[in-house]
C-alpha positions in Angstrom: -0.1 74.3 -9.2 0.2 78.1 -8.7 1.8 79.0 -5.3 0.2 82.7 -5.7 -3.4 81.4 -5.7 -2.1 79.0 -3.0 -1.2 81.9 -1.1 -3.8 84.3 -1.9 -6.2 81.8 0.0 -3.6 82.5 3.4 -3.8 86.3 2.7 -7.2 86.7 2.6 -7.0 84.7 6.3 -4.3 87.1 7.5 -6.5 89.7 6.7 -9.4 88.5 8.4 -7.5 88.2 11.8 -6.0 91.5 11.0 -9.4 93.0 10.9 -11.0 91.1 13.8 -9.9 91.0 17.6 -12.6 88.3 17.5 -10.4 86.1 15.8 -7.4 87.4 17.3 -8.1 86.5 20.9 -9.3 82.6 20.3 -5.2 82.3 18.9 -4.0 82.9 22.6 -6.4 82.9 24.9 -7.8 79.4 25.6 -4.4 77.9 25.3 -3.4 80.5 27.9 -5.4 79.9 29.9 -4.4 75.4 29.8 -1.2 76.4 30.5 -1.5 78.2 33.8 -4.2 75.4 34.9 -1.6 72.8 34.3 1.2 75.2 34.7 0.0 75.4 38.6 -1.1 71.7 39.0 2.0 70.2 38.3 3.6 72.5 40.5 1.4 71.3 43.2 1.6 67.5 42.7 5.7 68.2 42.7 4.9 70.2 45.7 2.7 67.1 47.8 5.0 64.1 46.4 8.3 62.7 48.3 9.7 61.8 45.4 11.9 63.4 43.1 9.9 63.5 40.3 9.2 66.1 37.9 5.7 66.6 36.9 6.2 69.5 34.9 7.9 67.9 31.7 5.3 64.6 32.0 2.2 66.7 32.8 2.5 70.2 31.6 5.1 69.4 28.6 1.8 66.7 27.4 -0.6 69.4 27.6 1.6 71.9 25.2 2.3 69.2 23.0 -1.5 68.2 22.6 -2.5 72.1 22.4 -0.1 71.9 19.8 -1.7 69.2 17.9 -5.4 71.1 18.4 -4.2 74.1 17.1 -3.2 72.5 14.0 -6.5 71.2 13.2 -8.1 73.9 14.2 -6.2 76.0 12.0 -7.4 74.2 9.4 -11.1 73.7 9.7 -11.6 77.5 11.2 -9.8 78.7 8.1 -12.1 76.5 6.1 -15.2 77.4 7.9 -14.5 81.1 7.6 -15.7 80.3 3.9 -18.7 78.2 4.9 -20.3 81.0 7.3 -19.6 84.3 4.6 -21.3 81.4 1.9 -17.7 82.4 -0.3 -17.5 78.9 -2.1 -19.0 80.3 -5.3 -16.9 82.7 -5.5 -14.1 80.8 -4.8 -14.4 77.9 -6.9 -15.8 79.9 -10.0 -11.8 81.3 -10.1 -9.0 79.1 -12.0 -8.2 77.9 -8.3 -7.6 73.9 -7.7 -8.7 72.1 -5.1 -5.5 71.2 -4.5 -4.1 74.8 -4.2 -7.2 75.3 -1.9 -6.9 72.3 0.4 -2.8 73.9 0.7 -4.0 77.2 1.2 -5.9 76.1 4.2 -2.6 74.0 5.6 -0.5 77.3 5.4 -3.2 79.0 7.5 -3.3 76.7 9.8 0.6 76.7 9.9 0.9 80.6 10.2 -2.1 81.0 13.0 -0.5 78.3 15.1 3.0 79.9 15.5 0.9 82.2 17.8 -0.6 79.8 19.4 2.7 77.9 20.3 4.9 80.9 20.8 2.4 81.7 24.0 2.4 78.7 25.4 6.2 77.8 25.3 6.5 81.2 26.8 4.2 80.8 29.4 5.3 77.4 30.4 9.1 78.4 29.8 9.1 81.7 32.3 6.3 80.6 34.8 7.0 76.8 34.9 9.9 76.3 34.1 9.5 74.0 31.4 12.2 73.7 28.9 12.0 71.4 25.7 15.3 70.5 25.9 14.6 68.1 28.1 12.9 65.5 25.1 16.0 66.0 23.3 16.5 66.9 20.0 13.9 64.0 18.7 11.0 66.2 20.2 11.5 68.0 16.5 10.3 64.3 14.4 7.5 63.4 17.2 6.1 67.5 16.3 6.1 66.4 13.2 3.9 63.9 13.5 1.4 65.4 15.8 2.0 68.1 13.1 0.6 65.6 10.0 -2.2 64.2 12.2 -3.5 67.4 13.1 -3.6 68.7 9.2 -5.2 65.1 7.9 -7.9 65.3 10.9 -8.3 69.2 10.0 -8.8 68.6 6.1 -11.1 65.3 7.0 -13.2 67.5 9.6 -13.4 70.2 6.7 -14.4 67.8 4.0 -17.6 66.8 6.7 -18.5 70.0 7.1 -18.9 70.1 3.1 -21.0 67.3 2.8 -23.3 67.7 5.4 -23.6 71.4 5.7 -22.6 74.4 8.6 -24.5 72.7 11.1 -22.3 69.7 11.2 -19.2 72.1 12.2 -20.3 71.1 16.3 -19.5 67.3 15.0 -15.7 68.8 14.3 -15.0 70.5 17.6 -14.9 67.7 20.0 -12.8 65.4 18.3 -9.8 66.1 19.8 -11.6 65.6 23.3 -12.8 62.1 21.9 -9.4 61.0 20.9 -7.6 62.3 23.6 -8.6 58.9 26.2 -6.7 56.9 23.8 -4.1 58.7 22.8 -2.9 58.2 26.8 -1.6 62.2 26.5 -1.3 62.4 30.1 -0.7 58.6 31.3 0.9 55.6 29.6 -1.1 53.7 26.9 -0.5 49.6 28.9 -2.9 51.7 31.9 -6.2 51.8 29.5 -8.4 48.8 29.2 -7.5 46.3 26.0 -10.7 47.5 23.7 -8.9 50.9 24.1 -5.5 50.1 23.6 -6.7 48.5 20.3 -7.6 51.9 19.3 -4.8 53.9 20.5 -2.6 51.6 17.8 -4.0 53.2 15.2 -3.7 56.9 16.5 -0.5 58.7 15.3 -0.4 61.0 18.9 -0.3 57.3 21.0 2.8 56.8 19.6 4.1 60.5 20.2 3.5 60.4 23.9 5.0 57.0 24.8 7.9 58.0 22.7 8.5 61.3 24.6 7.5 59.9 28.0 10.2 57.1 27.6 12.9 59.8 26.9 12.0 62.0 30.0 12.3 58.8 31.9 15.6 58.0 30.7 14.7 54.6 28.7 15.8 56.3 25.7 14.2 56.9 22.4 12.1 54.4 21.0 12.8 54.7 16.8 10.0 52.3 16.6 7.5 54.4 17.9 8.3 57.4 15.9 8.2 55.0 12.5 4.9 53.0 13.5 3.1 56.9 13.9 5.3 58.6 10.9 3.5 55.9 8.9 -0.1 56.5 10.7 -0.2 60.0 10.0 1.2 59.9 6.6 -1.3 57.7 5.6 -4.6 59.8 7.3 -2.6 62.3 5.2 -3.6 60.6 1.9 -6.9 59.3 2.8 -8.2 62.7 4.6 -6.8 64.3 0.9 -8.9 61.4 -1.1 -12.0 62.1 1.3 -11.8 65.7 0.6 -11.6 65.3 -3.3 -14.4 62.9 -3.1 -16.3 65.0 -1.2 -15.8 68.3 -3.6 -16.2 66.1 -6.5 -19.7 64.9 -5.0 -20.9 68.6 -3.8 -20.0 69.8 -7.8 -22.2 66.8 -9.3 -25.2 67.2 -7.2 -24.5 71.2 -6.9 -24.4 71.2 -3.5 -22.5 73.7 -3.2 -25.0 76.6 -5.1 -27.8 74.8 -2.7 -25.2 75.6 0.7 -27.4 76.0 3.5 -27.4 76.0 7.1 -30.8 75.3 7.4 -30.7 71.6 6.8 -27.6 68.4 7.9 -28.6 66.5 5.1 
């Protein structure tokens, strides 16, 4: 493996941002945005309710922590898709570049673009909200990981879709994080959704993350199990996303699929 084609495939996606506002503004904007919506709703419900509980680490601290988890995805199938619309496959894959070194290249872009992503919200929720981290303890860092994994093996499995059905199937990629998001109980506990659901939720990674983290704000402590059970889960949509993706390239080289790339056609 050579880390300089690795990274030429992140440096040609830092220089598209650096040559586009269009891509700039998406990085900050829409997660902006979330975090005042939430930001000011959380103040409110702390604002109506008798108790003293704190909405904003529950409520707000989800909704960063789930932007967190789009972002990473996204960073990997927008850097993937910035090939499929400019039709740069060809090019790409006619250089001594693996697809291993390109599948890497696309999780270091998806790394770097995110840091923008996260850097605004913490700030916005930090200054205007008051929320501070600090509050999930120092095992927020090994739940962030996880989301982290999930959101890469989702991104590289939405990618390798895209390559076998063609540009038109990229509006299949885009709402997956709003399908998974009922049963991954971001903003309410997992035991309040309907047993066919909670079925599901078991085998999503973020499930895990948000009971974990919602036991330590309410002072039950940290629930190891949880982190292992969706370590495991994402490690493991790691490797199958990667396998999908290989099979997928292997099939588009055999049937030259990708000379024929069209957007004209799904199938």
């Amino acid at each position: 493996m050579s880390f300089k084609r690795t990274f030429a495939i992140l440096l040609r996606q830092l220089y598209l941002i650096r040559g586009s506002f269009s891509r700039v503004f998406p990085l900050f904007a829409w997660i902006g945005v979330d975090m005042i919506l939430w930001g000011f709703l959380t103040k409110y419900l702390n604002a109506i309710t008798s108790t003293a509980f704190n909405f904003v680490p529950v409520l707000l601290g989800a909704v960063l922590l789930w932007d967190f988890f789009i972002r990473i995805m996204q960073g990997v199938t927008m850097a993937f898709f910035e090939d499929v619309w400019s039709r740069n496959f060809l090019n790409i894959f006619s250089t001594p570049l693996t697809i291993r070194e390109y599948v890497l290249g696309l999780v270091l872009s998806s790394i770097t673009t995110s840091i923008v992503g996260v850097a605004v919200m913490v700030l916005i929720a930090t200054i205007f909200f008051k929320l501070s981290l600090l509050v999930y303890g120092i095992m927020i860092i090994p739940f962030l990981i996880v989301l982290f994994l999930f959101g890469i093996a989702l991104g590289i499995f939405g990618s390798a879709l895209v390559l076998r059905f063609g540009p038109a199937s990229e509006w299949f990629i885009w709402p997956i994080p709003a399908l998974i998001s009922p049963f991954a109980g971001v903003l309410y506990p997992v035991a309040t959704l309907p047993g066919w659901m909670q079925f599901i939720s078991h085998f999503l990674p973020p499930s895990y993350v948000f009971e974990g983290l919602r036991a330590i704000v309410a002072g039950k402590g940290v629930h190891i199990s949880y982190l292992v059970w969706g370590g495991c889960l994402a490690v493991g949509y790691i490797l199958l996303s990667y396998m999908f993706f290989i099979g997928i390239y292997r099939h588009a080289l055999s049937t030259g699929l990708i000379a024929r790339y069209s957007a004209e056609t799904l199938a």
